[in-house]
C-alpha positions in Angstrom: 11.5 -12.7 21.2 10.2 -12.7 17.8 7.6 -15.3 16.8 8.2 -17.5 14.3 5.6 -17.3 11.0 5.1 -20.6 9.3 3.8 -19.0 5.3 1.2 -21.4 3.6 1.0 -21.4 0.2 -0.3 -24.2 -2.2 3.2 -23.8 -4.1 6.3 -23.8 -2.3 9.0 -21.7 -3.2 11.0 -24.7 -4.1 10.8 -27.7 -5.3 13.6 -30.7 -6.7 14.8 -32.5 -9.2 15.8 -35.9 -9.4 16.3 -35.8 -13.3 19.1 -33.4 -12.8 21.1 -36.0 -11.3 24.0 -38.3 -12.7 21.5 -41.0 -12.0 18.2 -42.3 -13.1 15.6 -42.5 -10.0 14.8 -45.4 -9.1 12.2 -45.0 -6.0 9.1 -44.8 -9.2 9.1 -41.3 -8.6 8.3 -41.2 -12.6 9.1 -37.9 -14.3 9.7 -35.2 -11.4 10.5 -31.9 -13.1 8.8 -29.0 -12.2 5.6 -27.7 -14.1 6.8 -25.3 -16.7 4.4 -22.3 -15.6 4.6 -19.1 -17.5 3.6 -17.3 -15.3 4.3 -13.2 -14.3 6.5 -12.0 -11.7 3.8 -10.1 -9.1 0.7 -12.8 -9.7 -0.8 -15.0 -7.0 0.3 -18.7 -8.6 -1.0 -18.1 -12.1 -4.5 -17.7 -11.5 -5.7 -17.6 -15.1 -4.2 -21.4 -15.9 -6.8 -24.0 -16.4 -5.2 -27.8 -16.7 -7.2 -30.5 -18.2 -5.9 -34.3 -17.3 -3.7 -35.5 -14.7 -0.9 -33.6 -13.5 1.9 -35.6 -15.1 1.1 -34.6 -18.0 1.4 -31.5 -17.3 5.1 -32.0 -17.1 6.1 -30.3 -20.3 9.6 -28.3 -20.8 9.0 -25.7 -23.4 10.9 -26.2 -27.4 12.0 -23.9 -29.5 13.2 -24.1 -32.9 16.7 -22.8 -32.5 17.9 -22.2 -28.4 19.8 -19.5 -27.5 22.9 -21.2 -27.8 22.3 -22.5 -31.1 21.6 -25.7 -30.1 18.6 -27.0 -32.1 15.3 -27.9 -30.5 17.4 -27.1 -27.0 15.0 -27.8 -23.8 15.0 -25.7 -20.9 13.4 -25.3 -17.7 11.7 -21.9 -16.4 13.0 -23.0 -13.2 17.2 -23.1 -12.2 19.2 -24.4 -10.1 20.1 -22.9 -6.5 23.8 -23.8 -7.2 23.9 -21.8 -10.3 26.8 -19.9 -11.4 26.5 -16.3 -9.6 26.3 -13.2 -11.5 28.3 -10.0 -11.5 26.9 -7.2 -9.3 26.9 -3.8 -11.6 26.1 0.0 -10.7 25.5 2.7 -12.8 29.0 3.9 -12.0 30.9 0.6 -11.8 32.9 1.6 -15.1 35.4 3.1 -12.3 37.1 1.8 -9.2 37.0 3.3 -6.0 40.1 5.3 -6.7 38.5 6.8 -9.6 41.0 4.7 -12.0 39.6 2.3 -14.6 37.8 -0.9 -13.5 40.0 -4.0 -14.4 37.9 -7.0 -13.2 35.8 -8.6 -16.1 32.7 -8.0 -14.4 32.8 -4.7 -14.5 33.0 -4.7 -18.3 29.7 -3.5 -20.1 27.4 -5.6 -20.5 28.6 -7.8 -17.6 25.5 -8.3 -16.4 25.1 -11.6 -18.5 29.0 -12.8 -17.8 29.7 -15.5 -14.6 31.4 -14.3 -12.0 33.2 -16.8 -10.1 34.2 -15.7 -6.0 37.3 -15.6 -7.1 37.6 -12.8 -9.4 36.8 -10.6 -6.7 33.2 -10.0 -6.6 31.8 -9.7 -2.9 29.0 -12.5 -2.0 26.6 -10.6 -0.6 26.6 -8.0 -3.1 26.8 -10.7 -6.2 23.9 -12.2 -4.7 22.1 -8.7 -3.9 23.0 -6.7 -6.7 23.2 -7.6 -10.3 20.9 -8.1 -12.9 19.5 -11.1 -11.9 17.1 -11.4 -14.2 19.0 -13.4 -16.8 19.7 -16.8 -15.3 22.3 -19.5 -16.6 20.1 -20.2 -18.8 19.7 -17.2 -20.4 23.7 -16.5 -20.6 24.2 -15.2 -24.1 26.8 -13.8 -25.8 24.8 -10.8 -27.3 25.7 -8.4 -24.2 24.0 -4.8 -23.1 21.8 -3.6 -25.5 22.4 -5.5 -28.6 20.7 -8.2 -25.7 17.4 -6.3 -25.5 17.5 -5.5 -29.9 18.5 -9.1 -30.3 14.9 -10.1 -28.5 12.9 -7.3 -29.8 13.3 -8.4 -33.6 12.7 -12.2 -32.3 9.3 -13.2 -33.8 6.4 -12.7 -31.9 4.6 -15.2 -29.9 7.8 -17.7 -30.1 7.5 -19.9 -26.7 10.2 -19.5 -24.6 11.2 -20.8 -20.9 10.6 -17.2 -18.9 13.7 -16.6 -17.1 13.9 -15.6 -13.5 13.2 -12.3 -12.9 14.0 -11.8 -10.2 17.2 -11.0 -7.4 16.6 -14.1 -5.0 18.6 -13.9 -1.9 16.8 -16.8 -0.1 20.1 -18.6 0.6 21.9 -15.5 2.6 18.4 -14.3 4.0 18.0 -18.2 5.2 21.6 -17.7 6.9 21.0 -14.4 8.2 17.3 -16.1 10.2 19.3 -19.2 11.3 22.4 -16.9 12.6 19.7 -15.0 14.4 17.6 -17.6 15.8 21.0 -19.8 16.9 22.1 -16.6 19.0 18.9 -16.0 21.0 18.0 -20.0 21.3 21.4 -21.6 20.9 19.3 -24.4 18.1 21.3 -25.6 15.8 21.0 -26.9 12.0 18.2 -29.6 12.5 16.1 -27.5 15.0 13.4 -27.2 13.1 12.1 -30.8 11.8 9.0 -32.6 12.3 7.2 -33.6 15.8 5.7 -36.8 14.9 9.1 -38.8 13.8 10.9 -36.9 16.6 13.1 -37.0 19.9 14.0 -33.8 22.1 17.7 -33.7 21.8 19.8 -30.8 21.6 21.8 -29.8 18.8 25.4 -30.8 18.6 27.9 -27.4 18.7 29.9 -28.9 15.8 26.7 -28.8 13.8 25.6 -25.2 14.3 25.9 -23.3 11.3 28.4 -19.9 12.1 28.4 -16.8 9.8 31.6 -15.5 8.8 32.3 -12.5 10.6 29.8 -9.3 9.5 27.5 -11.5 7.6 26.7 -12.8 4.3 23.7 -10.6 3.9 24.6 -7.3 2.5 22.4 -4.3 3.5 20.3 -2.8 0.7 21.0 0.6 2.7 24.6 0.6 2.4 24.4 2.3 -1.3 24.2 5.9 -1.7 20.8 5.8 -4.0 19.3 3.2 -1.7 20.1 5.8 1.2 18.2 8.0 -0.5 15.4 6.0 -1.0 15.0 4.9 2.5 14.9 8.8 3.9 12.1 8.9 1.4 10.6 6.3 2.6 10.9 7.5 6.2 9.6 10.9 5.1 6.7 9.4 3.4 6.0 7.8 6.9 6.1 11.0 8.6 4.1 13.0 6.4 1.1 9.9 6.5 1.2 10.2 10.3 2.9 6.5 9.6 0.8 5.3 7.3 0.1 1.2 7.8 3.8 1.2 8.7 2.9 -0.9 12.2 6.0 -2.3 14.1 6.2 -6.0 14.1 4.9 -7.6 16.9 7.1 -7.3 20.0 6.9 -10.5 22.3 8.7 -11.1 25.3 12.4 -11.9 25.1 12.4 -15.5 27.0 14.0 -18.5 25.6 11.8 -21.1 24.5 9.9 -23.6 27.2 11.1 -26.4 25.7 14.3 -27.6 23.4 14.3 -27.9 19.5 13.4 -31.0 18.3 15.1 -32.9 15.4 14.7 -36.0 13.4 16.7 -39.2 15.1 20.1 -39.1 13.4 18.8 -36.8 10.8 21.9 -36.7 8.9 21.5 -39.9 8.2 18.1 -40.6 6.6 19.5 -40.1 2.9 18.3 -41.5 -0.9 20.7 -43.0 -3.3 18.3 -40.6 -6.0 20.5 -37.5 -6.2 18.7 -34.4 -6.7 19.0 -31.0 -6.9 17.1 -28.0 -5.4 15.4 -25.5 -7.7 13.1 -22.6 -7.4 9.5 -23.2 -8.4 9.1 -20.5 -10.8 5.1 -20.7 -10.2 3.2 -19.0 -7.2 3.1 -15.5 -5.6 6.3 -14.3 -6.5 4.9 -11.2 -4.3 4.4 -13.0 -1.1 7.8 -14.3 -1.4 10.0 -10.9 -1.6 7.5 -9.1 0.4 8.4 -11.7 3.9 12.0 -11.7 1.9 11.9 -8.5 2.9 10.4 -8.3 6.7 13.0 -10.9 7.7 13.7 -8.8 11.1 10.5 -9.1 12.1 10.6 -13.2 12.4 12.9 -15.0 14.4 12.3 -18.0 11.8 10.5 -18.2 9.2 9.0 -21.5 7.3 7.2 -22.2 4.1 4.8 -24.7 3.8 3.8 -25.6 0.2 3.3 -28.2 -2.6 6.0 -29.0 -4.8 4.7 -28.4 -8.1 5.9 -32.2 -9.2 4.6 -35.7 -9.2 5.4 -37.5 -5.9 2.9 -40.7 -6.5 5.3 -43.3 -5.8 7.6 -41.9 -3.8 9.2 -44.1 -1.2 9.1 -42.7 2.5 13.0 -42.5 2.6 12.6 -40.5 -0.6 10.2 -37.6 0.9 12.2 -37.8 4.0 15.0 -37.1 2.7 13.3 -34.4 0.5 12.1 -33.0 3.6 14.8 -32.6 6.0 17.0 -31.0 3.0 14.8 -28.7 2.1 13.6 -27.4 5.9 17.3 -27.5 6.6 19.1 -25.5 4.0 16.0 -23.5 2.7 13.7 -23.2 5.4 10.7 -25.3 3.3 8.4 -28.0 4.5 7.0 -29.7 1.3 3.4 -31.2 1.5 2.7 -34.3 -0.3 0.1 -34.5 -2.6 -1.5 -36.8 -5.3 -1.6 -36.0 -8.3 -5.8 -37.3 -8.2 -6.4 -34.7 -5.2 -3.8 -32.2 -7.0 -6.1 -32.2 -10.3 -9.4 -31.9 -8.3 -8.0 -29.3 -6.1 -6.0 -26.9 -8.4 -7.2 -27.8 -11.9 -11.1 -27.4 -11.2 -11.9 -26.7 -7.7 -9.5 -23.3 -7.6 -9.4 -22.7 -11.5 -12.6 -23.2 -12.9 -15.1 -22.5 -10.0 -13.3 -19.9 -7.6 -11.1 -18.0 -9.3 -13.4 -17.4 -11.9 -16.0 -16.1 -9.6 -14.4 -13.8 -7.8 -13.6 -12.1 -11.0 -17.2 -11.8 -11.9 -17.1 -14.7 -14.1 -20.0 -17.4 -13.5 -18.1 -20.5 -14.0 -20.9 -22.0 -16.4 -18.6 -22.6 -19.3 -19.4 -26.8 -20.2 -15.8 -27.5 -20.4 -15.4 -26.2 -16.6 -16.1 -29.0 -14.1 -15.6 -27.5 -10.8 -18.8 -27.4 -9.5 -18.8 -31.4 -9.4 -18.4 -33.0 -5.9 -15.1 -34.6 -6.6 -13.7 -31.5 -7.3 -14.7 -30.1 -3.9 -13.4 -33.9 -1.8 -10.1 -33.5 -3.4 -9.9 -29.7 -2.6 -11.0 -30.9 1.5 -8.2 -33.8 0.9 -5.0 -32.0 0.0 -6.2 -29.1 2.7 -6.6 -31.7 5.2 -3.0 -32.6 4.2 -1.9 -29.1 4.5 -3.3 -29.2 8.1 -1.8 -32.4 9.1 2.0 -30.9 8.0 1.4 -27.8 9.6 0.5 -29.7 12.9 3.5 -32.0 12.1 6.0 -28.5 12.6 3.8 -26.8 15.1 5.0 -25.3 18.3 3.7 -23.0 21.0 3.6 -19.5 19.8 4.0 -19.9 16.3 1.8 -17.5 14.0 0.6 -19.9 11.0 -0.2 -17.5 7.6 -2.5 -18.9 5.1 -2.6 -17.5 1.9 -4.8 -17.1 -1.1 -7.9 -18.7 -2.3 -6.8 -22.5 -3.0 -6.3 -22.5 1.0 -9.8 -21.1 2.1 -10.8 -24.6 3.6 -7.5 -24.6 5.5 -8.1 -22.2 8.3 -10.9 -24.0 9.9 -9.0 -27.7 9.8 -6.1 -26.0 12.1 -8.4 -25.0 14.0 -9.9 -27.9 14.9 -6.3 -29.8 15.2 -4.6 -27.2 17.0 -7.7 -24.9 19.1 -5.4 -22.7 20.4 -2.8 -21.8 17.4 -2.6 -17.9 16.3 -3.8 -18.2 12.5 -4.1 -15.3 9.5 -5.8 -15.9 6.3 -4.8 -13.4 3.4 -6.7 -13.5 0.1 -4.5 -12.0 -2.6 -7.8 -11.9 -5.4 -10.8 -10.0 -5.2 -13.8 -11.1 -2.8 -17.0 -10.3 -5.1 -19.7 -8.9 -4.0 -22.7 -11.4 -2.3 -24.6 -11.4 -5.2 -21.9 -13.2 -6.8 -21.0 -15.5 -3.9 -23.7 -16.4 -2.7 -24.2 -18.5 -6.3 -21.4 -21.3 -5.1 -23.1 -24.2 -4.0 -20.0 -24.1 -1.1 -20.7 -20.7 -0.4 -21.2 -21.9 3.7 -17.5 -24.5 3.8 -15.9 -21.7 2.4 -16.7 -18.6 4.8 -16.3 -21.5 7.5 -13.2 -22.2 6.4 -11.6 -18.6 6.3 -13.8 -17.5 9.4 -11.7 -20.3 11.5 -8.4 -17.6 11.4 -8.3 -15.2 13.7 -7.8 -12.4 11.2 -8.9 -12.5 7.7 -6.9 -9.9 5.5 -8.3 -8.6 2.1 -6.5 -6.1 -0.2 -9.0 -3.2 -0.2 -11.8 -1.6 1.8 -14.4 -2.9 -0.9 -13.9 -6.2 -0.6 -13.5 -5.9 3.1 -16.8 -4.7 3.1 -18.2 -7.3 0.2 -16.6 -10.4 2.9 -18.2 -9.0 5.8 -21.7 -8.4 4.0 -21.5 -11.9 2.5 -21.1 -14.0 6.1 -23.9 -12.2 7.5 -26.3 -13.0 4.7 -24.9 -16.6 4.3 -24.0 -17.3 7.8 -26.2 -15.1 9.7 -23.6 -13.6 12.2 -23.0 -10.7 13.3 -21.0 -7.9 11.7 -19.5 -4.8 12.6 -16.5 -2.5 10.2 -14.1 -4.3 12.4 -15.1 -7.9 11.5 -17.4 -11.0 12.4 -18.7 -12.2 15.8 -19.0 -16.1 15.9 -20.3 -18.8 18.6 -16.2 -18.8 19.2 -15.5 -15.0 19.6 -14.4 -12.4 17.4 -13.3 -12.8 14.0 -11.2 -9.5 12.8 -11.2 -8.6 9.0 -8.8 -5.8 8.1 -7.9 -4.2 5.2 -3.7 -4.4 4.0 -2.3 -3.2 0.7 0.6 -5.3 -0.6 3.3 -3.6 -2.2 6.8 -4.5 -3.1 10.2 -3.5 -1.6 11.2 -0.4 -2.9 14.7 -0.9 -1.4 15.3 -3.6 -3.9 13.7 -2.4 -6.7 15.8 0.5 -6.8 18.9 -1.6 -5.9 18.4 -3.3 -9.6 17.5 -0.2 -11.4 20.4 1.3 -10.3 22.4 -1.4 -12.0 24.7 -0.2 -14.8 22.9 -2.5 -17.4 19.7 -1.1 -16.7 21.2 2.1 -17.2 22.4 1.5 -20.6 19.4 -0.3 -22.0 17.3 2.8 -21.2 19.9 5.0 -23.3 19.5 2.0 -25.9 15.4 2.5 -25.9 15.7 6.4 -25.4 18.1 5.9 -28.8 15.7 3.9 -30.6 12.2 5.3 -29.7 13.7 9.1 -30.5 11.5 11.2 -31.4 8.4 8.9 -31.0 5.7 8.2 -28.0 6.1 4.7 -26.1 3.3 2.8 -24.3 4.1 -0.3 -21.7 2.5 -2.7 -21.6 2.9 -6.5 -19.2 -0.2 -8.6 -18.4 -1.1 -12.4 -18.2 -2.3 -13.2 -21.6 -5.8 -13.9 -19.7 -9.3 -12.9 -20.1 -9.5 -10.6 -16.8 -6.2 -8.4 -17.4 -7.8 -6.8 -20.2 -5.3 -7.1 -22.9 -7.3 -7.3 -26.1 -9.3 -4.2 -24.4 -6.2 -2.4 -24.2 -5.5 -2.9 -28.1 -8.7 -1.8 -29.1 -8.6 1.1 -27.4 -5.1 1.7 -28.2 -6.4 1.1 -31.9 -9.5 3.6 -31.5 -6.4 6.5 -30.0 -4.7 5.9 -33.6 -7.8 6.2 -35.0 -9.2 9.6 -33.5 -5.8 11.1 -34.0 -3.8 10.4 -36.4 -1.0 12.9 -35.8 0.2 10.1 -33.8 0.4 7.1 -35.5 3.2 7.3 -36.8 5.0 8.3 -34.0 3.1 6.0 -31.0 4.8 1.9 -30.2 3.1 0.0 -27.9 5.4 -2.5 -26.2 2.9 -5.4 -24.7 4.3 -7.8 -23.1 1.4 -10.9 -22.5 2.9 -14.0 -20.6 1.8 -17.5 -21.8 -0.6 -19.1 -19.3 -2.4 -22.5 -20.3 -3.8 -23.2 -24.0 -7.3 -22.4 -22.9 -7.5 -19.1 -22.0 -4.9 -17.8 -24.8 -7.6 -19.6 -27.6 -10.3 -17.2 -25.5 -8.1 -14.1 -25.6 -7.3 -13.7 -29.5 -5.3 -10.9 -29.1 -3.7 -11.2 -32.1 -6.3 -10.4 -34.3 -6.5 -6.8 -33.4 -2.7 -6.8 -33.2 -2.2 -7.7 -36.7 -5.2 -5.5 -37.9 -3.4 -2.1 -36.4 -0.1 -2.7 -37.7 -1.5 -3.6 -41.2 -3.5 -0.4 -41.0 -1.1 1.5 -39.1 2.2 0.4 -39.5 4.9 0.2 -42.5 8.3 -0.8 -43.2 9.6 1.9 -41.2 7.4 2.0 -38.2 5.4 -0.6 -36.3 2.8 0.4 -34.0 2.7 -2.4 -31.9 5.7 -5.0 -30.7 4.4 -7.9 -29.1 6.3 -10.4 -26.5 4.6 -13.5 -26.3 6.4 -14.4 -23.2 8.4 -12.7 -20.6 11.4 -11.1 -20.9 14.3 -10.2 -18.4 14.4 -7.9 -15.5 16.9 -5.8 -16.6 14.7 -5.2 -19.7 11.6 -4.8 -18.1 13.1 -2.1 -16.0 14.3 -0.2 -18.6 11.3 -0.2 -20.7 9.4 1.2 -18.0 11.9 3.4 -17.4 11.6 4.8 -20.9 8.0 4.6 -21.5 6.1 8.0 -21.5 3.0 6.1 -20.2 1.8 2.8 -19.0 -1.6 1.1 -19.7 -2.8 -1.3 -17.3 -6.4 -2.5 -18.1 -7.5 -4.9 -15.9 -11.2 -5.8 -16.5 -10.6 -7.3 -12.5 -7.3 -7.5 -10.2 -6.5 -7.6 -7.0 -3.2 -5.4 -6.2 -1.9 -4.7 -9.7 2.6 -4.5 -8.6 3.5 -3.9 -11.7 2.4 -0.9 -11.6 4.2 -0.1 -8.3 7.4 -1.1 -10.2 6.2 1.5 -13.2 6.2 4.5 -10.8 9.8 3.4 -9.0 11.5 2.9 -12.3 10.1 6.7 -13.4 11.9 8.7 -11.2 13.9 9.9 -13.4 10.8 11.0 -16.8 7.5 10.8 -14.2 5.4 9.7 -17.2 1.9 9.4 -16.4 0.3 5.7 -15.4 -3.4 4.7 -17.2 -4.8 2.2 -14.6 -8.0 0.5 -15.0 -10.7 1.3 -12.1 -11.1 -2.4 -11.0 -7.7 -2.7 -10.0 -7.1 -3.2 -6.3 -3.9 -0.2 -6.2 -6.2 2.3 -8.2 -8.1 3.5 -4.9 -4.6 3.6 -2.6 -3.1 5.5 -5.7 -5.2 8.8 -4.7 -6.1 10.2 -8.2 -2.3 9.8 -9.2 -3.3 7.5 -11.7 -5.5 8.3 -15.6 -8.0 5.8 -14.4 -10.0 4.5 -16.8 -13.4 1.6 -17.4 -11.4 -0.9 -19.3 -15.1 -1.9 -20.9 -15.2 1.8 -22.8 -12.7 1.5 -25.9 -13.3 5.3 -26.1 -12.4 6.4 -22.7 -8.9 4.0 -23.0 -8.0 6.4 -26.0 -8.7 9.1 -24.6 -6.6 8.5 -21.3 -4.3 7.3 -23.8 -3.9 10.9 -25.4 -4.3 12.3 -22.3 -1.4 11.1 -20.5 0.9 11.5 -24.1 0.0 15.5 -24.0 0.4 16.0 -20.2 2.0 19.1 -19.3 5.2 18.7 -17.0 4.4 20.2 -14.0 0.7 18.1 -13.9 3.0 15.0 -14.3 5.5 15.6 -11.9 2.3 16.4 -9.1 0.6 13.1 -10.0 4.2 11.0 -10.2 4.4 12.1 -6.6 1.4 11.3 -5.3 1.4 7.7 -6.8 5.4 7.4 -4.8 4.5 8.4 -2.0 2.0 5.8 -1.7 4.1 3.4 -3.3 7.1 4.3 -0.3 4.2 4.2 2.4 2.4 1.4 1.1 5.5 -1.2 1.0 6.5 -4.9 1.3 7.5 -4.9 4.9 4.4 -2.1 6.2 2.2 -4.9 4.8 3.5 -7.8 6.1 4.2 -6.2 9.4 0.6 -5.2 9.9 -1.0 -8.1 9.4 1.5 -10.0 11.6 0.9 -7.4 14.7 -2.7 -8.0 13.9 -2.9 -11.7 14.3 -1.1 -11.1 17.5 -3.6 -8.4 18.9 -6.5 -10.4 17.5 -5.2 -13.3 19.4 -4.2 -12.0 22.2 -8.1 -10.6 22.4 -9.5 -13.6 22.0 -7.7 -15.5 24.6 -8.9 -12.3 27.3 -12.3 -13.3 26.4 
């Protein structure tokens, strides 16, 4: 039987709201909407934000002058609602019924992509909920359709703060019913099998209660399309020709029933609060982690996240984060953890953002304003971890693999340990590991290679920072290491090497979408006969954005045959206040199109915020290069999404050297030092004056690794690995 993988993150992948309610809470909750984030699609929980104050005041809904509906001053969240109205599923053909005659229903209509489509007009579940654009949310419903949508936005003012949509093609509620259909057949556990230990009674679930799937599923397959069979016999032919890559099956355990009965709250059903609230997806952590287990789901036979909720909870009543609880583990498979918003601030606002994040990415966190070195900072990072623990152990059960990720977790490891000696547990750090000359500068340099060294395997994204980990614990803790990991008192400790990617399946799915098609004739149309550059990066200090304009600036410069025919489309997502004052990016953005630019041509367009999928999609499908210059990144997804959306034009990718995916990229990429302004322009030319046949060679060596390299090789070799490691340590 297939285990079941409890994912730890700090963030949740969703979180309530008792504001969205008829009624006014009245447990003191205080205001409990979720933190308005900005954050990108492919980042690890918005690394580059640093908060200042307590976390309620961080509770801030974004204003604009004019909303899109003409409302005035509208607020909206950059979160929505599960229960949101669905949207039409297009494909590039959908202009046609199956009998070749005209399509009738409305959401088949151009443009369709922003209308509702109710069940009832004919639109299949699975797909509506697979397919579509779903990049513009409810929210986001305009009536400014197809490409006048993306033209409408372009000539918006730059810089104007707006909510950032989702962006992405959810289908957590049919993969959630598509687990629980599985794990019901082979265990016969019904709704409320999976709720906490320490409030519970064995009891086996009633048979009226056990959820059934209508008959051949909810969940449609991403293989069933004609391009997405395609796609998959590349993908198994990039296997083949890698000698199967990292592409490791998923652990195979034996097919036994469980020892012992799910367990369930007494009379679950009935611990309720007179708050109503509504369930909505915490637009803020790693977007990546999510789609990438999204995507494995055959390999668990559950799955659970573990995470904080993103809002204030101080004051909550027990009933309250009961009921909270049971809802969310019940319909969407999440177990919130409570914290304060004192140990929250501590923890997240200096412990993770001002002393570790900024030093693994070569930043000595001296700045005066920066306060996580302080001892407070490092008791409330210890508390909300030991909370962390204490859930987990609250859910445990024999033979579950507990996955902790990132670097606001790296005390966590070790506390399971000690709670639960026996548990199989894998720490992944989605950021860079610096080298030990940089570590070995934190005055917690020992808790935190203690902490991380208590998982059986440790997973990093690349072979350097494999090798700067391992190097690190021997100088700091003086054990012993070997390429394969770390010997402690305890046994062996393995640290491996996986590259995340995305799904390729799915990205395909939505670039195949009829919308996306006729934005990209909308951009081909309205860049004619002139160069464009991509741009989409955090508007933060280590993604290299002002870097990349000043050496975009210095290619207009050296040749200026092209600048009047070269746009740079940057798209920089708002993170906190204190790092956009630091980037001043505009500067150089308002010196080249003075210099460069007239009333006819502007040589740069600049998105201060995000825009939607279907958008993003087709700029990168239209772009003759992208420019990603990191200054330091862990595995840099956007450009996976880059090469899959250029399989049509195979435009060339610039890639800064410091990025995670450069080395796995095999020389496919222009890479470039995004510290030389003069080697950026030159990549820059380079990649505009590219001959054909040299772009089509590199496009296919950066797919193939993109195929090879996917969501589910990389989630299904770490899993196999904490269940080797383990099963080696418990030998010896």
């Amino acid at each position: 039987m297939e285990p079941r993988v409890l994912v730890v993150s700090l963030f949740a992948p969703y979180s309530v709201n008792f504001d969205a309610g008829p009624k006014t809470p009245s447990s003191g909750g205080g205001a409990s909407s979720v933190h308005e984030r900005q954050l990108g699609r492919s980042g690890s929980t918005g690394r580059s934000a640093v908060w200042n104050g307590r976390r309620s005041s961080m509770h801030r809904t974004h204003t604009t002058p004019l909303g899109r509906h003409a409302e005035p001053h509208s607020r909206r969240r950059s979160t929505f609602s599960i229960n949101a109205v669905k949207l039409a599923p297009i494909s590039r053909n959908s202009s046609k019924t199956s009998d070749g005659g005209n399509a009738t229903s409305p959401c088949d209509k151009p443009g369709a992509y922003l209308t509702p489509c109710n069940e009832g007009d004919g639109a299949d579940p699975a797909e509506a909920s697979n397919e579509g654009v779903a990049a513009a949310d409810t929210s986001r419903i305009s009536d400014k359709p197809g490409p006048s949508q993306l033209a409408y936005s372009i000539e918006e003012a730059a810089g104007a703060h707006m909510p950032s949509p989702n962006t992405l093609d959810f289908t957590r509620k049919l993969n959630i019913d598509q687990m629980r259909e599985k794990q019901e057949r082979k265990t016969g556990a019904g709704k409320h099998g999976r709720l906490l230990h320490n409030k519970l009674t064995k009891a086996e679930p009633d048979a009226a209660e056990v959820r059934q799937t209508p008959p051949g599923g909810w969940y449609g397959s991403a293989l069933a399309t004609g391009a997405d069979s395609t796609l998959a016999s590349n993908i198994a032919a990039a296997i083949n020709d890698n000698g199967g890559g990292n592409m490791t099956p998923g652990p195979q355990i034996g097919t036994q029933l469980p020892k012992e009965p799910q367990t369930m709250l007494t009379d679950a059903t009935a611990v309720e609060t007179d708050d109503p609230f509504t369930v909505e997806h915490l637009n803020v952590g790693n977007i990546g982690l999510f789609n990438a287990v999204n995507a494995s789901l055959d390999l668990f036979a559950e799955r659970v996240w573990i995470g904080e909720l993103g809002i204030t909870t101080d004051g909550w009543s027990e009933e309250r984060k009961t009921a909270v609880s049971n809802r969310l583990l019940d319909e969407f498979e999440t177990l919130p953890v409570f914290v304060s918003d004192t140990e929250f601030e501590g923890h997240y606002s200096r412990f993770s953002k001002q002393l570790i994040w900024p030093a693994f990415h070569y930043i000595m966190p001296e700045m005066p304003q920066w306060h996580g070195w302080e001892k407070s900072a490092y008791e409330a990072a210890l508390a909300t971890c030991e909370r962390f623990a204490d859930r987990i152990v609250d859910i445990y059960r024999d033979g579950d693999i507990i996955w902790v990720n990132d670097y606001h977790l790296m005390l966590l490891p070790k506390l399971i340990r000690e709670r639960l000696p026996g548990a199989k547990i894998g720490f992944f750090l989605h950021i860079p590991f610096p080298s030990s000359e940089i570590f070995r500068c934190l005055h917690v340099r020992k808790e935190l290679l203690e902490g991380i060294l208590g998982a059986d395997v440790v997973g990093l994204q690349t072979f350097s920072y494999k090798r700067h980990l391992i190097q690190t614990a021997k100088r700091v803790l003086g054990v012993t290491g070997s390429p394969s990991g770390l010997t402690l008192d305890r046994g062996h400790v393995v640290v491996g090497q996986y590259a995340m990617g995305l799904d390729p399946v799915g990205v395909e799915g939505k670039w195949s979408n009829a919308a996306v098609g006729e934005l990209i004739e909308f951009l081909n149309e309205k860049y004619a006969g002139k160069y464009l550059l991509v741009g989409r990066d955090k508007l933060d200090h280590v993604k290299g954005v002002r870097q990349k304009l000043l050496g975009y600036e210095c290619f207009l410069e050296a040749n200026p045959e092209f600048a009047g025919k070269t746009v740079l489309t940057q798209i920089a997502l708002t993170t906190a206040e204190h790092n956009e004052l630091q980037v001043q990016v505009m500067d150089v953005v308002n010196r080249i199109n003075s210099k460069f630019g007239n009333i006819e041509h502007q040589p740069v367009v600049f998105f201060h915020k995000d825009i939607p999928y279907s958008q993003y999609l087709a700029l990168l499908s239209a772009a003759d290069a992208m420019v990603i210059t990191s200054l330091r990144d862990g595995m840099n997804l956007t450009s996976h999404e880059y090469v899959i959306c250029q399989r049509e034009k195979k435009s060339p990718l610039v890639l800064s050297e410091f990025v995670g995916t450069y080395g796995s990229f095999n020389g496919g990429a222009l890479g470039v030092n995004p510290m030389d302004t003069r080697a950026i322009a030159q990549a820059i030319k380079d990649a505009l004056v590219m001959s054909d046949e040299e772009k089509l060679a590199r496009w296919n060596l950066l797919h193939r690794q993109v195929l090879t390299n996917s969501a589910s090789s990389f989630v299904s070799s770490f899993i196999s690995d904490i269940e080797s490691a383990h099963a080696e340590a418990e030998r010896h």
